[in-house]
C-alpha positions in Angstrom: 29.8 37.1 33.8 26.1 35.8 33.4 25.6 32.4 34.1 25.4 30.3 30.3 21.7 29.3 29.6 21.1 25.6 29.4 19.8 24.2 25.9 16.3 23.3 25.9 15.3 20.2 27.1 18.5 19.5 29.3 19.4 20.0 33.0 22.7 21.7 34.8 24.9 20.0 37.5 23.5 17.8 40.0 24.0 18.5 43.7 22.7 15.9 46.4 22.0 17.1 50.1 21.9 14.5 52.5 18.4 15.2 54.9 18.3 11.9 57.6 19.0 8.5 57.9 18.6 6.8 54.1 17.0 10.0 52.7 18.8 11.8 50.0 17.7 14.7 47.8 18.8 15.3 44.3 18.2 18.5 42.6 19.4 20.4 39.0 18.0 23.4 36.8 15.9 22.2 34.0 15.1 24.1 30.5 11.8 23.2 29.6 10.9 23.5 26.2 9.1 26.7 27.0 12.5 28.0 26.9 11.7 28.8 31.0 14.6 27.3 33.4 13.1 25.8 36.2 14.5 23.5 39.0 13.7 19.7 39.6 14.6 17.0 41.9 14.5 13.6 43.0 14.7 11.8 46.2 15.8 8.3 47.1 17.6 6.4 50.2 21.2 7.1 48.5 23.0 9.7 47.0 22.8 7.4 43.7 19.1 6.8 44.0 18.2 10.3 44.0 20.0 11.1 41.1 18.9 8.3 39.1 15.1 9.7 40.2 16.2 13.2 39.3 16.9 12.0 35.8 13.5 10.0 35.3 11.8 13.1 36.6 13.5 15.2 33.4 12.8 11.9 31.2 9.0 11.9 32.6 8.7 16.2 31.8 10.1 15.4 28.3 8.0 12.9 27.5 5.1 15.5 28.9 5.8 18.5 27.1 5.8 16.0 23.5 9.0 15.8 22.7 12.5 14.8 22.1 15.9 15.9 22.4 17.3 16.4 19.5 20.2 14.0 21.0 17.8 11.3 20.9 19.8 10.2 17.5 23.7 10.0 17.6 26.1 9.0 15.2 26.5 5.6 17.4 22.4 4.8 17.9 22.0 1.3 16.6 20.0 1.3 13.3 17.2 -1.2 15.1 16.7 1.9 17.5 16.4 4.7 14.7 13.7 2.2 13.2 11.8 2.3 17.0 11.8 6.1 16.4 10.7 6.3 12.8 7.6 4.0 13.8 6.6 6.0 16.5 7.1 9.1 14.3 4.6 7.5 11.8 2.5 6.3 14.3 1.9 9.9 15.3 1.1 10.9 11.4 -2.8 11.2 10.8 -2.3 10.5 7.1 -0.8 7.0 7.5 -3.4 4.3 7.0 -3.1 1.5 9.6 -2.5 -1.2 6.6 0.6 1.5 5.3 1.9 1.0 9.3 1.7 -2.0 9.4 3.8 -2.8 6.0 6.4 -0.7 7.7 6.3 -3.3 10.5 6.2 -6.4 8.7 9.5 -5.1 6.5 11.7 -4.0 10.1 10.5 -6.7 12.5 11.4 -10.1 12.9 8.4 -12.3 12.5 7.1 -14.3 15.4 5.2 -16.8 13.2 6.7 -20.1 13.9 5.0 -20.6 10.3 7.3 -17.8 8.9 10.9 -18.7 7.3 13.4 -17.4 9.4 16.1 -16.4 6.5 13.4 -13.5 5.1 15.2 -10.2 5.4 13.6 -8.0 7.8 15.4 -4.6 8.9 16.0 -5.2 12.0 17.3 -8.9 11.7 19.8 -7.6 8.9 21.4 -4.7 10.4 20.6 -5.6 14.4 24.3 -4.3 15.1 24.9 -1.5 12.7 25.3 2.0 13.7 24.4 5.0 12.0 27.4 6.2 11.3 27.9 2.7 9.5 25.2 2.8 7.4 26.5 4.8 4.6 25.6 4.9 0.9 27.6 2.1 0.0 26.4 0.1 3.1 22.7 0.6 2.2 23.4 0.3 -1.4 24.9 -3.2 -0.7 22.0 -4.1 1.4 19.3 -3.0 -1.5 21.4 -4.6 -4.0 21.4 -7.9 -2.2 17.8 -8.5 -2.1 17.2 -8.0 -5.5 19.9 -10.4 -6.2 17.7 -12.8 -4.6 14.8 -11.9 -6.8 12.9 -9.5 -4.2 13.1 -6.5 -6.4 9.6 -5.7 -4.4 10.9 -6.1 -1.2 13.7 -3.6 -2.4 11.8 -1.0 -3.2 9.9 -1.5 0.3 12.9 -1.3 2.1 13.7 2.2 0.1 11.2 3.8 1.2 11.4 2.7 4.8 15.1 3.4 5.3 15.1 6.7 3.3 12.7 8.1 5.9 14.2 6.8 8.9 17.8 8.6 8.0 15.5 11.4 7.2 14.7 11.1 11.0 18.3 11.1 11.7 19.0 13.9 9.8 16.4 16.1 11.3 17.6 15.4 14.8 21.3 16.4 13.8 23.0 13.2 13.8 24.1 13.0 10.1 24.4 15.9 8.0 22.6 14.3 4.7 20.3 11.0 3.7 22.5 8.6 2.6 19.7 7.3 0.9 20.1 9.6 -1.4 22.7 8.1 -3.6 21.6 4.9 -3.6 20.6 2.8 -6.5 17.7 3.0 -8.6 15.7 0.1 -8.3 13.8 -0.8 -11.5 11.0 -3.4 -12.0 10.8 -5.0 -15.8 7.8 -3.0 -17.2 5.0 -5.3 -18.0 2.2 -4.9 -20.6 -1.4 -4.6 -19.1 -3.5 -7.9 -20.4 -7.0 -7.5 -20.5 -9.5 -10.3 -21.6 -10.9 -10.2 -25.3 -14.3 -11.6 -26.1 -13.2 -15.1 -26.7 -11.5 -15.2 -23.4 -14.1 -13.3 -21.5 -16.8 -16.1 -22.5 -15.0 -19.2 -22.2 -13.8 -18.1 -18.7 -17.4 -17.3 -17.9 -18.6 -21.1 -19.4 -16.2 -22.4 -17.0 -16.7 -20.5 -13.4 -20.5 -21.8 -14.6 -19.2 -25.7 -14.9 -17.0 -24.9 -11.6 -20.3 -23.7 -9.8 -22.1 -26.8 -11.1 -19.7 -28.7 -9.1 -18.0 -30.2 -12.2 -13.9 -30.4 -12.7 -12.5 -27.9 -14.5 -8.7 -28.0 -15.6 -6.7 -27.9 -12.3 -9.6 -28.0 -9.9 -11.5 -31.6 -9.5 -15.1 -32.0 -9.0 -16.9 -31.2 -5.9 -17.6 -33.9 -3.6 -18.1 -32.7 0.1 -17.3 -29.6 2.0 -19.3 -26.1 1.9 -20.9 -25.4 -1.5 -19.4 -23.8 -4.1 -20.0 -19.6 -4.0 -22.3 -17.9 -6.3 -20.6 -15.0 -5.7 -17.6 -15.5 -7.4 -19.7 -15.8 -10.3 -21.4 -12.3 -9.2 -18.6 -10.3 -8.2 -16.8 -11.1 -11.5 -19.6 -9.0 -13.7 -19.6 -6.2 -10.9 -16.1 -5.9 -11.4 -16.1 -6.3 -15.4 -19.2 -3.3 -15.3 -17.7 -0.9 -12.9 -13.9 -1.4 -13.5 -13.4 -1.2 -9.3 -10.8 -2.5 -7.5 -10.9 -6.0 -5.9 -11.2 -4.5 -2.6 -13.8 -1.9 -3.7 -15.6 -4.5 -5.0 -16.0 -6.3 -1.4 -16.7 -3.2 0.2 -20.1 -2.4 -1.7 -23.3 -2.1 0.2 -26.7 -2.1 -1.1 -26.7 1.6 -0.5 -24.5 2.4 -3.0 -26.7 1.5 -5.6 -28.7 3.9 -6.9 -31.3 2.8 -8.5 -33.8 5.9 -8.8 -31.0 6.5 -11.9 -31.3 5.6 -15.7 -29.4 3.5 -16.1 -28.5 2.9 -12.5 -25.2 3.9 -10.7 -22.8 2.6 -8.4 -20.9 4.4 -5.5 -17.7 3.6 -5.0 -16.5 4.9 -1.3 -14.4 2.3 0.4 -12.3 -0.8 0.6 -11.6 -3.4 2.7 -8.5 -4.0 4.9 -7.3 -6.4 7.3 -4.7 -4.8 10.1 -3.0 -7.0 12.8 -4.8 -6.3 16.1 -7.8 -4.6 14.4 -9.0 -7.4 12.7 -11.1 -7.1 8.8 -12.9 -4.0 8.5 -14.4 -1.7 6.1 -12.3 1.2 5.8 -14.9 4.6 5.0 -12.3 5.7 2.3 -10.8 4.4 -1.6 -7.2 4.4 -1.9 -6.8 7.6 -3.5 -9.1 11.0 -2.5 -9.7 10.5 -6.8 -11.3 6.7 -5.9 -14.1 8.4 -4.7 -16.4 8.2 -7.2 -20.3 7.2 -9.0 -20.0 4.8 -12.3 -22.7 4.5 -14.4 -23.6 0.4 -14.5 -24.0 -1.1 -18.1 -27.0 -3.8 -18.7 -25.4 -7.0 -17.8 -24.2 -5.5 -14.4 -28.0 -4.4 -13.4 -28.8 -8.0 -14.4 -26.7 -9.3 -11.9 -27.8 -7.5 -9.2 -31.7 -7.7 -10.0 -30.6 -11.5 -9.8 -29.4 -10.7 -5.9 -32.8 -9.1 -5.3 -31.5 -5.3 -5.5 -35.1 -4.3 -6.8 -36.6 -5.2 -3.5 -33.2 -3.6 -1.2 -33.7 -0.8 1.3 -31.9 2.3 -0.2 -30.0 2.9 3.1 -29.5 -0.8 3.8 -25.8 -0.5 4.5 -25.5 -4.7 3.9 -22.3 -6.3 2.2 -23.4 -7.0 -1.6 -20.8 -9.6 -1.3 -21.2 -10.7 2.5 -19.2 -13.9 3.9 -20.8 -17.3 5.5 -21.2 -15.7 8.9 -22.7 -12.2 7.0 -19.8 -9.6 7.9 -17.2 -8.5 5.3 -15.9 -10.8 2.7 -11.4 -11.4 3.4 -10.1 -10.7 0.2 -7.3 -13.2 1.3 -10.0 -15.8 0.9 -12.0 -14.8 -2.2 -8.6 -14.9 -3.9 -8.4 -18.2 -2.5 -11.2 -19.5 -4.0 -11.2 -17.7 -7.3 -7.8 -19.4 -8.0 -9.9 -22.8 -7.9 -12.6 -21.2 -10.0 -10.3 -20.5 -13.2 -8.3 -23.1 -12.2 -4.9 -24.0 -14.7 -6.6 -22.5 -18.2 -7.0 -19.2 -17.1 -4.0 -18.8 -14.4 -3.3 -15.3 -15.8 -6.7 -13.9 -15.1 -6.9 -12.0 -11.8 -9.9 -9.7 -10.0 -7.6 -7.2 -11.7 -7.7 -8.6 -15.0 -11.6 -7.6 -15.1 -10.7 -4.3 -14.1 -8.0 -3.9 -17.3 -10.7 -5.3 -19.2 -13.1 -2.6 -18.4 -10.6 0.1 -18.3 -9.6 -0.6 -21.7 -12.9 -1.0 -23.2 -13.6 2.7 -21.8 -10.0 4.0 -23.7 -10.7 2.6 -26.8 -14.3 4.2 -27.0 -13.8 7.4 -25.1 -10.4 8.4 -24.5 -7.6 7.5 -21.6 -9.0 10.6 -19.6 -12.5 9.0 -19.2 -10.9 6.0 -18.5 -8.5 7.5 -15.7 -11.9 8.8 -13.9 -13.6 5.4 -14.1 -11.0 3.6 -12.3 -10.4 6.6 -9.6 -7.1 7.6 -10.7 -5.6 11.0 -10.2 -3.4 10.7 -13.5 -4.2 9.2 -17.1 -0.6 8.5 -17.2 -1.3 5.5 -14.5 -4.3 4.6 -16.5 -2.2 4.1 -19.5 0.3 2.4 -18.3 -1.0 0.3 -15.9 -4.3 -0.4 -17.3 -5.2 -0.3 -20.3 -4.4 -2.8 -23.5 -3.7 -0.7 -26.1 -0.7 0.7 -28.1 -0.2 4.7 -28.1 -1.7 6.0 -31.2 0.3 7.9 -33.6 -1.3 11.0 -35.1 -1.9 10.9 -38.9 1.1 12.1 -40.1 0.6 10.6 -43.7 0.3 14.5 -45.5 3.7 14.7 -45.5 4.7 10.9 -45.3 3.6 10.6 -48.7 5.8 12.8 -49.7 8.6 10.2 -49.3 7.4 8.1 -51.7 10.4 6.6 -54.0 10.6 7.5 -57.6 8.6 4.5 -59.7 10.1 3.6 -62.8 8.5 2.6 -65.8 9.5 -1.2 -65.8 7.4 -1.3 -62.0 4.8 0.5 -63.2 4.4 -2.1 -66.1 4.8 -4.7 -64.1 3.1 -4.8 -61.0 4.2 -8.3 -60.1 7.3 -6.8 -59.2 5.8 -4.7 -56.8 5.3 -6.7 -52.7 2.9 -4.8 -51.6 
C-alpha cells in the first residue's frame, strides 16, 4: 500500500539519531506548500533540543513560503489571538488606509495612556479569556447589546464590523462552519435631520468670529489678554469651506496649487486630506476619502475674495504650500483647529461645526440645481448620501393636484352664501 501523503504545510513522524557526545539530530518529511514533500531537520545537544529545532525549522519555512496553516484557528484559539490574526491579515490589505488600521487597533487593544479610563471597552480587555467556540451569536449579541446600553451606540457599530471580519477569519481557516456575526442585532442610530445655517445665522456667526478675532468676549469665550494671537484663519477657512462645500480635512489639505486661477471664475482642486496615524505622525494623505472626492469646484465671488486677501494673485501655480499652514508652517492638526473653532463660536452657536458650512453649501446647490449636482460637489458616489446626510430640505412631492382636485367635497348652497363659514 502507498505510503499516505502528508497535508500541505505539515511534517511526518520525527526520528532522532544520536551522532556524538551532546549532538543529536532530528529529522521528518515536510509538505511544502508547493505540494512537493521534502525532508527537514534540526540539530541540538539532546534528543529534545533537536526536535524542538526541527519544529522551528517547519515554523521558519511556513512563515517563508507566506502562509498559514489552516490550523492556525481552532475551535479553542482565545478570541484576543484571532484579533492578532485579523490585524495582520489587514495589515497585509493594500486598500486599508493606515487611519482605517489604526481604528481597528484603538477598538481591540487596551490603551496604554495612563490618561485613558481604564473601564472603556476594548476587545481584547472584554473577551481576554473567551474562546471561539464561546463566542456564539448570543455571546456577541450580549456583548453589542451592552455597549449600547451604555450609550456607545458608535462604538457598537465599530465593534460590528471588527468582529464580523475576524470570525470571517475563522471561518476561512475551518474552525467554525458560519459567522456568528451574522445573526446578531441590528444596531440603529436615531436618524438626525441635516442643519444648515440660514442667512440670519450665517451673518451673525460671521459678526462674531470678527469680534472673537478683535480679541473681544464673545458668549462662552472671554476676551483675549496674553498668549499667541488669535488665528485669522479660522475666519478664512470658514468661507473656503462655505464656497467649495469640502470636507474639514480637505479643507486643511489645500495647497496654493490647487487653485486655478487661469479659470473664469477660478476653481479649486480638491485631491487630499489630512490624517494623523500613531507612529507616522500628521501628514497629508495624496487621496479624498472616496475615489468620487476627487474633484474641481467652481469658487463663487466671496471665496476668490478671500484668497486674493491671502495673496493668491501673486502665488506660484506649482507652489505646493498649505493655504491653511500651522505656526511652525507644516500641516494644520485638525484636532487643534477644532479646538480653536469651538472658542470662536463660543456658547451661541454651539451647533455650528466645519460641517455645518459644508450642509450649508450643499443645500444651497440642491435647492438651485438638483441633489445630483449637489452629490458631485461634495465628492459623493451616491445622491442618496447627499440627501440624507446633507442637505436641509424636505423631499418634494410631484404636483399631483390634476387629480387631487378632484376630491373636492360637494359645497352646498348655505357655504357658498356664506363664506364666513368657510376656514380657509
Amino acid at each position: 500500500m502507498p505510503r499516505q501523503a502528508l497535508a500541505i504545510g505539515t511534517y511526518g513522524n520525527i526520528t532522532c539519531t544520536k551522532l556524538g557526545l551532546r549532538q543529536f539530530r532530528a529529522r521528518a518529511r515536510y509538505r511544502a506548500y508547493s505540494g512537493e514533500t521534502v525532508r527537514v531537520e534540526g540539530w541540538g545537544t539532546s534528543k529534545t533540543g533537536a526536535e524542538n529545532r526541527l519544529k522551528e525549522v517547519v515554523q521558519e519555512r511556513i512563515k517563508s513560503e507566506g502562509r498559514q496553516r489552516n490550523g492556525t484557528v481552532t475551535r479553542n484559539t482565545l478570541i484576543p489571538e484571532l484579533a492578532d490574526l485579523w490585524l495582520e491579515e489587514m495589515a497585509l490589505d493594500e486598500t486599508t488606509l493606515p487611519q482605517t488600521l489604526q481604528w481597528y487597533r484603538e477598538e481591540i487593544e487596551p490603551s496604554d495612556d495612563p490618561r485613558a479610563r481604564k473601564d472603556t471597552v476594548k476587545i481584547k480587555t472584554a473577551m481576554s479569556g473567551v474562546r471561539l467556540f464561546e463566542a456564539d451569536t448570543s455571546y456577541l449579541d450580549a456583548h453589542l447589546k451592552m455597549i449600547q446600553k451604555n450609550g456607545h451606540t458608535r462604538k457598537a457599530q465599530s465593534h460590528k464590523i471588527i468582529l464580523t471580519g475576524m470570525m470571517s477569519l475563522a471561518v476561512r481557516h475551518g474552525a467554525i462552519r458560519e459567522n456568528p456575526m451574522r445573526e446578531v442585532g441590528k444596531i440603529k442610530r436615531k436618524k438626525t435631520k441635516p442643519k444648515a445655517m440660514d442667512e440670519t445665522t450665517r451673518n451673525g456667526l460671521r459678526a462674531q468670529l470678527e469680534t472673537w478675532l478683535a480679541g473681544e468676549a464673545i458668549p462662552g469665550t472671554p476676551a483675549y489678554t496674553s498668549g499667541p494671537a488669535r488665528d485669522p484663519d479660522i475666519l478664512n477657512a470658514a468661507d473656503i469651506l462655505l464656497g467649495t462645500g469640502a470636507r474639514p480635512g480637505e479643507c486643511l489639505a489645500f495647497r496654493r496649487c490647487d487653485i486655478d486661477r487661469s479659470a473664469t471664475p477660478w476653481e479649486m482642486t480638491i485631491s487630499g486630506t489630512i490624517v494623523r496615524v500613531t507612529g507616522v505622525g500628521l501628514y497629508r494623505q495624496e487621496w479624498t476619502k472616496t475615489d468620487a472626492g476627487y474633484r474641481t469646484v467652481v469658487l463663487p465671488r466671496f471665496t476668490i475674495e478671500t484668497l486674493r486677501a491671502l495673496g493668491a494673485d501673486d502665488w506660484d501655480p506649482d507652489d505646493e504650500a498649505p493655504l491653511f499652514p500651522s505656526r511652525r508652517g507644516g500641516w494644520r492638526d485638525p484636532h487643534n483647529f477644532g479646538r480653536t473653532w469651538r472658542a470662536a463660536r463660543g456658547t451661541t452657536y454651539a451647533w455650528i461645526t466645519p460641517k455645518t458650512y459644508r450642509k450649508t453649501n450643499l443645500t444651497a446647490v440642491a435647492e438651485q440645481f438638483g441633489a445630483e449636482q449637489a452629490k458631485r460637489q461634495a465628492g459623493h458616489r451616491n445622491s442618496s448620501t447627499t440627501e440624507q446626510h446633507y442637505i436641509d430640505q424636505p423631499a418634494l412631492a410631484p404636483d399631483s393636484t390634476a387629480v387631487l382636485n378632484r376630491l373636492a367635497p360637494a359645497v352646498s348652497g348655505t357655504a357658498q352664501d356664506n363664506p364666513g363659514n368657510q376656514d380657509w
